[in-house]
MIDOSE-1310 file (N, C-alpha, C; in nm, 2 decimals, decimal comma, always signed):
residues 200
xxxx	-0,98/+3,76/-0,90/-0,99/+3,62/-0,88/-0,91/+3,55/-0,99; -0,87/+3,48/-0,94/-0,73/+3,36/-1,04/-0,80/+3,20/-1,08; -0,85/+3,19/-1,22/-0,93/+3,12/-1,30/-0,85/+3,03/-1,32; -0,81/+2,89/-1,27/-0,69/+2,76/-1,29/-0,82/+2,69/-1,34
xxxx	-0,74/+2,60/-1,46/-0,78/+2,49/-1,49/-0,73/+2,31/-1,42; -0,78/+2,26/-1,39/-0,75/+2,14/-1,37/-0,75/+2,01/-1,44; -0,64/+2,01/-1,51/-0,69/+1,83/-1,60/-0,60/+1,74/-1,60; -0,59/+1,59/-1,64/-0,53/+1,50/-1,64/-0,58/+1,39/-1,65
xxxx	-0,50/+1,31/-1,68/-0,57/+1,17/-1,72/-0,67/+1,07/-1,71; -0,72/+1,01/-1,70/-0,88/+0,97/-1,63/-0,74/+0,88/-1,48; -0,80/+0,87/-1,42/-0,78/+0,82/-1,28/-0,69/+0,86/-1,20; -0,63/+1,01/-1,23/-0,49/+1,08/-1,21/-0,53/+1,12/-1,09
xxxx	-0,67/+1,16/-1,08/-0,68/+1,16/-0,92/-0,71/+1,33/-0,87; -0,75/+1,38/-0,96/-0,76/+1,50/-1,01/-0,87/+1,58/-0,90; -0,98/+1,47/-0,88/-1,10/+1,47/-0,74/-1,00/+1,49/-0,66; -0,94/+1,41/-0,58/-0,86/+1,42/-0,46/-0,81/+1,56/-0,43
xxxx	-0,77/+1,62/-0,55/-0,65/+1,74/-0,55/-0,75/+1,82/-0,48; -0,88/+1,84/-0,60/-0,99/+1,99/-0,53/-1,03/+1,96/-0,46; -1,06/+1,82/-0,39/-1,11/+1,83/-0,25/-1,07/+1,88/-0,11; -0,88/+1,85/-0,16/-0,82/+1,90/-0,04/-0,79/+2,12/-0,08
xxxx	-0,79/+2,08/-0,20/-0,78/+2,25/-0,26/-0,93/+2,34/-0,22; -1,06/+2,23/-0,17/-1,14/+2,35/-0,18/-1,18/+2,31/+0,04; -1,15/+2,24/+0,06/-1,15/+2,20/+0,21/-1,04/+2,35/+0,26; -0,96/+2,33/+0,21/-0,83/+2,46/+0,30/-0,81/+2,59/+0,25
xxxx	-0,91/+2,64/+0,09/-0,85/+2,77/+0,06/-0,98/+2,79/+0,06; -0,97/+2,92/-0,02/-1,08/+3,03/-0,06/-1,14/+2,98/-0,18; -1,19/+2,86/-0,24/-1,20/+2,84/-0,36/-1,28/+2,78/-0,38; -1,40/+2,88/-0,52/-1,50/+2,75/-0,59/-1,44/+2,65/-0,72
xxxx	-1,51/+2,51/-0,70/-1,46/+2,44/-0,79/-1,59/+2,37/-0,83; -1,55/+2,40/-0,95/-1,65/+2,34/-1,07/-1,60/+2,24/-1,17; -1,71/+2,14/-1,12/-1,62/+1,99/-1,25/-1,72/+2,00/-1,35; -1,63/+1,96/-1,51/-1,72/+1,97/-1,60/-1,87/+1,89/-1,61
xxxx	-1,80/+1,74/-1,54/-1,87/+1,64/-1,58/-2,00/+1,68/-1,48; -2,02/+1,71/-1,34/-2,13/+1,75/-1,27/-2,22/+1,84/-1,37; -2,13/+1,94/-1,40/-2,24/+2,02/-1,49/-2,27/+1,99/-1,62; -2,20/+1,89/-1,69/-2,30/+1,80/-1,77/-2,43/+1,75/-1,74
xxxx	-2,40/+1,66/-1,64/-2,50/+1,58/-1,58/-2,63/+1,67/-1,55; -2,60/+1,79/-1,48/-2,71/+1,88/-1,46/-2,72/+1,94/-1,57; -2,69/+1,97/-1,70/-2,75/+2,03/-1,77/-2,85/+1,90/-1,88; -2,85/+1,78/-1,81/-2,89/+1,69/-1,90/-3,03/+1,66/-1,81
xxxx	-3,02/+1,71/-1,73/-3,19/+1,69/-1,62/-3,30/+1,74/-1,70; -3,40/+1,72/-1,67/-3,51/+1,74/-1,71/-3,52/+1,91/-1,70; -3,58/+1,98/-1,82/-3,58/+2,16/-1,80/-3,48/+2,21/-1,82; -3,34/+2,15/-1,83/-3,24/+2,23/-1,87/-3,16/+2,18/-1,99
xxxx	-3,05/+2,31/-2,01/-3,05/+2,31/-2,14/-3,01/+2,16/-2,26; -2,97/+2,10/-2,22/-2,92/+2,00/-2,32/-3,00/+1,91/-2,30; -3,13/+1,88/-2,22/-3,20/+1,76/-2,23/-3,29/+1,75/-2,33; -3,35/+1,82/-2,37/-3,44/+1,83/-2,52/-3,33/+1,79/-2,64
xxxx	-3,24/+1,85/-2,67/-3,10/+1,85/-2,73/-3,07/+1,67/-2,75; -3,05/+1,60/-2,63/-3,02/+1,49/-2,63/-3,09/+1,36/-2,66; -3,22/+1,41/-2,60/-3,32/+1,31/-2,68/-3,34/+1,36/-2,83; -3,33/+1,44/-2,88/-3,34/+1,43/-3,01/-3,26/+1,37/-3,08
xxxx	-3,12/+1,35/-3,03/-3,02/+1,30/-3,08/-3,03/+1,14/-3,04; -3,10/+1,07/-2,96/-3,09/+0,95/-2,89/-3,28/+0,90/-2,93; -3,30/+0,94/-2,94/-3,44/+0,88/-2,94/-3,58/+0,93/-2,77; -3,68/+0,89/-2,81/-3,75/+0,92/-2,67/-3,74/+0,79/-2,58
xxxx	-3,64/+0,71/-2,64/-3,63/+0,53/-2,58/-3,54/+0,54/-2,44; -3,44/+0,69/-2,44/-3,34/+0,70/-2,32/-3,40/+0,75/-2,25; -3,55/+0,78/-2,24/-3,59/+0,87/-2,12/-3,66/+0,76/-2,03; -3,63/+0,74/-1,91/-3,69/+0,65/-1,78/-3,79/+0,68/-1,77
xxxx	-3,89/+0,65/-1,71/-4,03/+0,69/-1,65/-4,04/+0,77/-1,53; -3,89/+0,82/-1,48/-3,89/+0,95/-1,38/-3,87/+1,08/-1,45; -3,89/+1,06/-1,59/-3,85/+1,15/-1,71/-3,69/+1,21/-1,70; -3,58/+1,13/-1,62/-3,46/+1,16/-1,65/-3,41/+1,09/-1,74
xxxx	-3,29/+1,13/-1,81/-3,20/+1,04/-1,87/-3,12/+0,92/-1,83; -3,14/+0,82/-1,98/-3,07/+0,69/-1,89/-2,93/+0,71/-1,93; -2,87/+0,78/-1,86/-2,70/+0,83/-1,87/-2,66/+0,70/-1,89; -2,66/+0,61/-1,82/-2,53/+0,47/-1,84/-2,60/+0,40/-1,97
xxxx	-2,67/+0,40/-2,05/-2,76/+0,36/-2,19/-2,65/+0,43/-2,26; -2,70/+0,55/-2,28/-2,63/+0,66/-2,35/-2,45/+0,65/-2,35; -2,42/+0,60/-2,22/-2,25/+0,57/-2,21/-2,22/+0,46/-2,28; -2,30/+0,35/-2,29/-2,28/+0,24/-2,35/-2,28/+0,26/-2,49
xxxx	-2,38/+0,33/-2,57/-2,40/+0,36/-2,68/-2,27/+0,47/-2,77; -2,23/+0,59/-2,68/-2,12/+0,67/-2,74/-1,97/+0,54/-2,71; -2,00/+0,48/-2,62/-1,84/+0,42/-2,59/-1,83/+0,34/-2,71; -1,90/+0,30/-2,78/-1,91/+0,20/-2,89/-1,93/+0,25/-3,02
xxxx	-1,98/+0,38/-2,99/-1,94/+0,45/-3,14/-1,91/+0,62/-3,11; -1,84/+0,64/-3,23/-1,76/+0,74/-3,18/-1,81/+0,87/-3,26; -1,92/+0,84/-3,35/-2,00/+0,91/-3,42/-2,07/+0,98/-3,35; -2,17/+0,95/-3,27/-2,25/+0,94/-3,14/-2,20/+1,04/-3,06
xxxx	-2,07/+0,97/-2,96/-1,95/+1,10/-2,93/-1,96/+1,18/-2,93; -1,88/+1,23/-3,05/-1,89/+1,35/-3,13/-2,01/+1,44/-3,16; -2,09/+1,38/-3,12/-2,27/+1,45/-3,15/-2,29/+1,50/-2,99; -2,31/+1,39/-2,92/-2,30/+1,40/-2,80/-2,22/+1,53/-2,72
xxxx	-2,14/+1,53/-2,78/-2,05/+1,64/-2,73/-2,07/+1,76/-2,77; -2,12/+1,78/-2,90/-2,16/+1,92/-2,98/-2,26/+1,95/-2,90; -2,29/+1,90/-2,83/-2,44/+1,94/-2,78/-2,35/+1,99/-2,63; -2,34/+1,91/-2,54/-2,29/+1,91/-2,41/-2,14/+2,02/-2,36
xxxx	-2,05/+1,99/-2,45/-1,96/+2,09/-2,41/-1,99/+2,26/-2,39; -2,07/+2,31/-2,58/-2,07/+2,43/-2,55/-2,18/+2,50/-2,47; -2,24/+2,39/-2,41/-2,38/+2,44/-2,33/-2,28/+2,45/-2,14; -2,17/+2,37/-2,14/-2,10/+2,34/-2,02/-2,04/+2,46/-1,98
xxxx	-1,95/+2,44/-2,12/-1,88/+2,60/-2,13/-1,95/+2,74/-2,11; -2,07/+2,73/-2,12/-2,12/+2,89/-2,13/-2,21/+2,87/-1,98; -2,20/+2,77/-1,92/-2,26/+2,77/-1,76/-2,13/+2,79/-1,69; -2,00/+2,75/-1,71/-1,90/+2,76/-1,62/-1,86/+2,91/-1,64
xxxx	-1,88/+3,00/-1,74/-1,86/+3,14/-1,76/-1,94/+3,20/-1,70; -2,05/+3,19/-1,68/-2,13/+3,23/-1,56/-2,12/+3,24/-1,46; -2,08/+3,08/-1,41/-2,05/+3,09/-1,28/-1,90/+3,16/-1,26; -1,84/+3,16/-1,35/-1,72/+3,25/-1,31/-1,72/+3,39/-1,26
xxxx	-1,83/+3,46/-1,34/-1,87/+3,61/-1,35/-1,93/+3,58/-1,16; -1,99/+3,51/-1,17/-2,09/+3,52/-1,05/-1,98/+3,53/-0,89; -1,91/+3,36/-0,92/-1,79/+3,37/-0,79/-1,72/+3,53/-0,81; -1,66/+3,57/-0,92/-1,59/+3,68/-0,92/-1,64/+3,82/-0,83
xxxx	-1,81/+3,86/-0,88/-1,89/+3,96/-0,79/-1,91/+3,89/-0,61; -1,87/+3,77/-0,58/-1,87/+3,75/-0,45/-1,76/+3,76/-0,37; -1,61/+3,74/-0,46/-1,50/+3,83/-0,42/-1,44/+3,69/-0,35; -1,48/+3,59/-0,42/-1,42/+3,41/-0,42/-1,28/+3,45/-0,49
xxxx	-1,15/+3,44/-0,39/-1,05/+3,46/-0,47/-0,97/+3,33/-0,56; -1,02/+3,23/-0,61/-0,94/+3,13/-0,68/-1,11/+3,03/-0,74; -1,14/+2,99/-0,84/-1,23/+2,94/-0,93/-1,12/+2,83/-1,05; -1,15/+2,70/-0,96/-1,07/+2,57/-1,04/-1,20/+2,51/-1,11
xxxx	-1,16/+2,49/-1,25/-1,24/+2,44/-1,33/-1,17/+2,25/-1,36; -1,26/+2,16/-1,33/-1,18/+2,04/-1,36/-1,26/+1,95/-1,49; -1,19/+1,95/-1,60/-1,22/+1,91/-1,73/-1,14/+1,80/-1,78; -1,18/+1,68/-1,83/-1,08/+1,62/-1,90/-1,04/+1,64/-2,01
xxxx	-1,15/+1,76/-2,11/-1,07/+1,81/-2,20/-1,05/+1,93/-2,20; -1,02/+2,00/-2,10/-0,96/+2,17/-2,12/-0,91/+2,18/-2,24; -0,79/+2,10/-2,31/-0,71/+2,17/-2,37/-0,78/+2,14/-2,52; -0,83/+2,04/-2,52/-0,97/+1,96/-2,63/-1,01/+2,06/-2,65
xxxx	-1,12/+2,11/-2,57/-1,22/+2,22/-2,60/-1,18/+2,38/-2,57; -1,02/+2,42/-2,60/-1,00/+2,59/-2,59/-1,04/+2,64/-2,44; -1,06/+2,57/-2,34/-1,06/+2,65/-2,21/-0,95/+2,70/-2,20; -0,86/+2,75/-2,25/-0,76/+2,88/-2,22/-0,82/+2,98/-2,29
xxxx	-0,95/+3,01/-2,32/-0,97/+3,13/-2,31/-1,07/+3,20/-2,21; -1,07/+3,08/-2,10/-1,15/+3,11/-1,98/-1,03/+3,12/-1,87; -0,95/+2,99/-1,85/-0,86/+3,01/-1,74/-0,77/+3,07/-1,75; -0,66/+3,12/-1,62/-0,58/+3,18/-1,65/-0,43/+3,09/-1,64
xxxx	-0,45/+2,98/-1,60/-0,34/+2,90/-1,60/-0,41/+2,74/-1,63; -0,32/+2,67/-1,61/-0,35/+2,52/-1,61/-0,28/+2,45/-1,52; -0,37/+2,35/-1,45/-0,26/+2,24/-1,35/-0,28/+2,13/-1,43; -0,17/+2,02/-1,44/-0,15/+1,89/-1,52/-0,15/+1,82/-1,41
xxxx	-0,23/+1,71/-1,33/-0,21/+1,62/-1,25/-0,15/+1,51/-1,33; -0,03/+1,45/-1,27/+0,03/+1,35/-1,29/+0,02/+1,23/-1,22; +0,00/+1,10/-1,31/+0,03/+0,99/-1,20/+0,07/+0,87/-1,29; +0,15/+0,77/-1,25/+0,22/+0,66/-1,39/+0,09/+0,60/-1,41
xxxx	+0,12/+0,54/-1,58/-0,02/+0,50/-1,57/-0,09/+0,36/-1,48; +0,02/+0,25/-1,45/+0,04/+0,20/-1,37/-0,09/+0,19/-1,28; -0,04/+0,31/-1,22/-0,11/+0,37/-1,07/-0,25/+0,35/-1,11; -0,26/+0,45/-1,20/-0,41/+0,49/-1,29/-0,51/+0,38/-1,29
xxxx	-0,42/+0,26/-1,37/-0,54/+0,16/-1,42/-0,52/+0,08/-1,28; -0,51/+0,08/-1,17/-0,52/+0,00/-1,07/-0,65/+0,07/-0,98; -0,64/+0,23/-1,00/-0,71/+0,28/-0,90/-0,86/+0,28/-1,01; -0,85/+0,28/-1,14/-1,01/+0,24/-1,21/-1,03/+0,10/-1,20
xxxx	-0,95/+0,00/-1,22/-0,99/-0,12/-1,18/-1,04/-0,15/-1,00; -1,01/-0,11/-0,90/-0,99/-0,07/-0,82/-1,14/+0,00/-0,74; -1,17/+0,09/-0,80/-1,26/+0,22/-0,74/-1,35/+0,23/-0,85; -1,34/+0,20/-0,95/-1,44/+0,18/-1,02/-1,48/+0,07/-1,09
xxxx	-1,43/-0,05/-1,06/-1,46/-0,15/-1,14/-1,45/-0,17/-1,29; -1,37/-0,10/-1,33/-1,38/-0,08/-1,49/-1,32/-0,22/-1,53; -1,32/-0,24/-1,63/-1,24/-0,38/-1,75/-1,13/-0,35/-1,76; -1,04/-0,45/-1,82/-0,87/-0,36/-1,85/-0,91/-0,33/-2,03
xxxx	-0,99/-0,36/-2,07/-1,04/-0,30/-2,24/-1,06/-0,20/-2,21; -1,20/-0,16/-2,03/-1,27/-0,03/-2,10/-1,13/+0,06/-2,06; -1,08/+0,05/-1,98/-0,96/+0,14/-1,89/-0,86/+0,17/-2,06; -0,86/+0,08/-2,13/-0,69/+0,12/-2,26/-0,77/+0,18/-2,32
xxxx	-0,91/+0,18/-2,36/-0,96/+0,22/-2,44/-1,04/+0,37/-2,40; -1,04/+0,42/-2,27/-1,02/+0,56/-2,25/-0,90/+0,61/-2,25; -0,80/+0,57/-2,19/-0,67/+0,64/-2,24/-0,62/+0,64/-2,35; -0,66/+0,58/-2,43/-0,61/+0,58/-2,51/-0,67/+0,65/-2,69
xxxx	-0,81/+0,79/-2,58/-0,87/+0,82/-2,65/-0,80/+0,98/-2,59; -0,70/+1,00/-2,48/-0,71/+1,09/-2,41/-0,56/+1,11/-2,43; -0,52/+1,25/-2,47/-0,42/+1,34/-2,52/-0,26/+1,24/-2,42; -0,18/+1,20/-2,48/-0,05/+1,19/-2,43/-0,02/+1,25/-2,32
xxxx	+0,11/+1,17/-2,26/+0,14/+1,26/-2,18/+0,25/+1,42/-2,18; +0,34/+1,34/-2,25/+0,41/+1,46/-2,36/+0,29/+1,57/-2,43; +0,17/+1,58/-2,46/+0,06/+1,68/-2,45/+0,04/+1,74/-2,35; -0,04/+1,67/-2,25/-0,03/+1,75/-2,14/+0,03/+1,86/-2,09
xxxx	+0,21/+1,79/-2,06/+0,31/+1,85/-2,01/+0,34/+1,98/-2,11; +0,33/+1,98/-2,23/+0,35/+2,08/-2,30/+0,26/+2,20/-2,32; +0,12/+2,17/-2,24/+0,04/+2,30/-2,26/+0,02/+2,32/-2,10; +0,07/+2,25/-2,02/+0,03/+2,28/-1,87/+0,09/+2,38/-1,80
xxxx	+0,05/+2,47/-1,72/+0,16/+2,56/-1,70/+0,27/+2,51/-1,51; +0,15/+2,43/-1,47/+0,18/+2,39/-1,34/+0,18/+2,22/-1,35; +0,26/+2,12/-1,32/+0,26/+2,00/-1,33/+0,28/+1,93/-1,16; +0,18/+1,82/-1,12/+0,10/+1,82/-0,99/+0,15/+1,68/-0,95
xxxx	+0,23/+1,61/-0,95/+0,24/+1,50/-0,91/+0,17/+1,40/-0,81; +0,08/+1,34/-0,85/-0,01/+1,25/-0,76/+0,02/+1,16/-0,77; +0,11/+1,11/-0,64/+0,16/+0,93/-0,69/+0,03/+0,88/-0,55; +0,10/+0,80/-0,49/-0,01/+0,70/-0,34/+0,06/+0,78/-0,24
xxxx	+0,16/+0,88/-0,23/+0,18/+0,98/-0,10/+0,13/+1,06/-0,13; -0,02/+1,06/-0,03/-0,10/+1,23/-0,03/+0,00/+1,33/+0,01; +0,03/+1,33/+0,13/+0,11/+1,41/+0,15/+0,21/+1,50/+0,07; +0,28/+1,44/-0,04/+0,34/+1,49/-0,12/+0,25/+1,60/-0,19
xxxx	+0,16/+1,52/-0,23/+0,04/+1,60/-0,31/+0,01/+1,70/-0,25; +0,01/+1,69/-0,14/-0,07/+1,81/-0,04/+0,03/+1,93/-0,03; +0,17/+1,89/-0,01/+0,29/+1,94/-0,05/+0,27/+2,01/-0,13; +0,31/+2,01/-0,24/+0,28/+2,03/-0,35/+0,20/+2,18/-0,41
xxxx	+0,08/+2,13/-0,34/-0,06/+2,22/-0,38/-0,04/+2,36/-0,30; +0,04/+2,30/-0,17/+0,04/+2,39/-0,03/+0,11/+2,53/-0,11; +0,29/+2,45/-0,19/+0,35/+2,54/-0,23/+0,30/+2,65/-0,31; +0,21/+2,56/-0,43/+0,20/+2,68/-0,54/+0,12/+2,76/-0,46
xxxx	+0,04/+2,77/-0,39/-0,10/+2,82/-0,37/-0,03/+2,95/-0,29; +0,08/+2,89/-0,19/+0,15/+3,01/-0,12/+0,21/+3,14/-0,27; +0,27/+3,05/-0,37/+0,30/+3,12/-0,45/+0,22/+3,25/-0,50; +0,07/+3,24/-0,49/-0,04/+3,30/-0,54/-0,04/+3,39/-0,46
xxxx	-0,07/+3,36/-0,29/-0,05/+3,47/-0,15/+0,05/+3,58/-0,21; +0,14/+3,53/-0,22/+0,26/+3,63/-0,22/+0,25/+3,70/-0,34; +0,17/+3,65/-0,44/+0,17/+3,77/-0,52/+0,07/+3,86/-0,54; +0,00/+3,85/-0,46/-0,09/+3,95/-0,45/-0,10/+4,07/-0,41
């Protein structure tokens, strides 16, 4: 089984790719941020973790977490963050290594991991390659203004917490062009993926 990573800039569009990547091949795909979210539910592992770090004031009366509280609170300090994340990443990372073991015994031949910080948090010592989705930023802050309603503050002020592009390109081993022609994209994904067929 062939362990790709997926990353790129927040609105690069990175969803799009694994949707059409897990709709036509053989492939589980696992995003970080889902398995955040579920490791923050009630019973598992980071939710005791988090209220201790946040107070018993983030917990709702359905006993989940108030995730958008908690987003408001780290986006404004970066102390927080940083805490936030000691907790969440290496509990993410040690569920997506499982599930890797797991697709592998079911004989799933391709397992895309999609993270915005792969290269942040040492996921090359889980995948075996990396794809860099690209898109100008342009494009980017239209489709978060756009699809997600964001501010043009909150939009500069996630990119501009998030690795260059000249980064990217230099640790990526596959670079994915996502402009507003799917098609291209789809292109694109069609070729490498054949590349993989043939070497097997």
């Amino acid at each position: 089984m062939r362990v790709i990573g997926v990353t790129g800039g927040v609105g690069s569009g990175k969803s799009a790719v694994l949707n059409y990547i897990e709709a036509h091949f053989d492939a589980r795909i696992v995003k970080a941020d889902d398995v955040g979210h579920l490791l923050m539910m009630p019973g598992q592992a980071c939710y005791e973790p988090v209220i201790s770090l946040f107070g018993e004031w983030i917990v709702k009366e359905d006993g989940s977490l108030d995730r958008e509280t908690i987003s408001k609170i780290v986006f404004e300090k970066k102390e927080m963050l940083e805490k936030l994340n000691g907790i969440i990443h290496p509990a993410v990372k040690r569920y997506i290594k499982r599930e890797i073991k797991r697709s592998e015994k079911e004989g799933t031949e391709f397992f895309f991991i999609e993270a915005a910080l792969l290269i942040e948090d040492n996921y090359d010592e889980i995948y075996d390659e990396m794809w860099y989705v690209y898109c100008e930023k342009e494009v980017r802050m239209e489709r978060l203004r756009r699809d997600r309603g964001y501010s043009e503050e909150k939009i500069r002020k996630m990119m501009a917490n998030q690795l260059s592009e000249d980064e990217f390109e230099a640790r990526c081993d596959f670079q994915l062009y996502n402009d507003e022609d799917v098609s291209h994209t789809y292109l694109q994904i069609e070729r490498r993926m054949r590349t993989y067929y043939e070497s097997m």
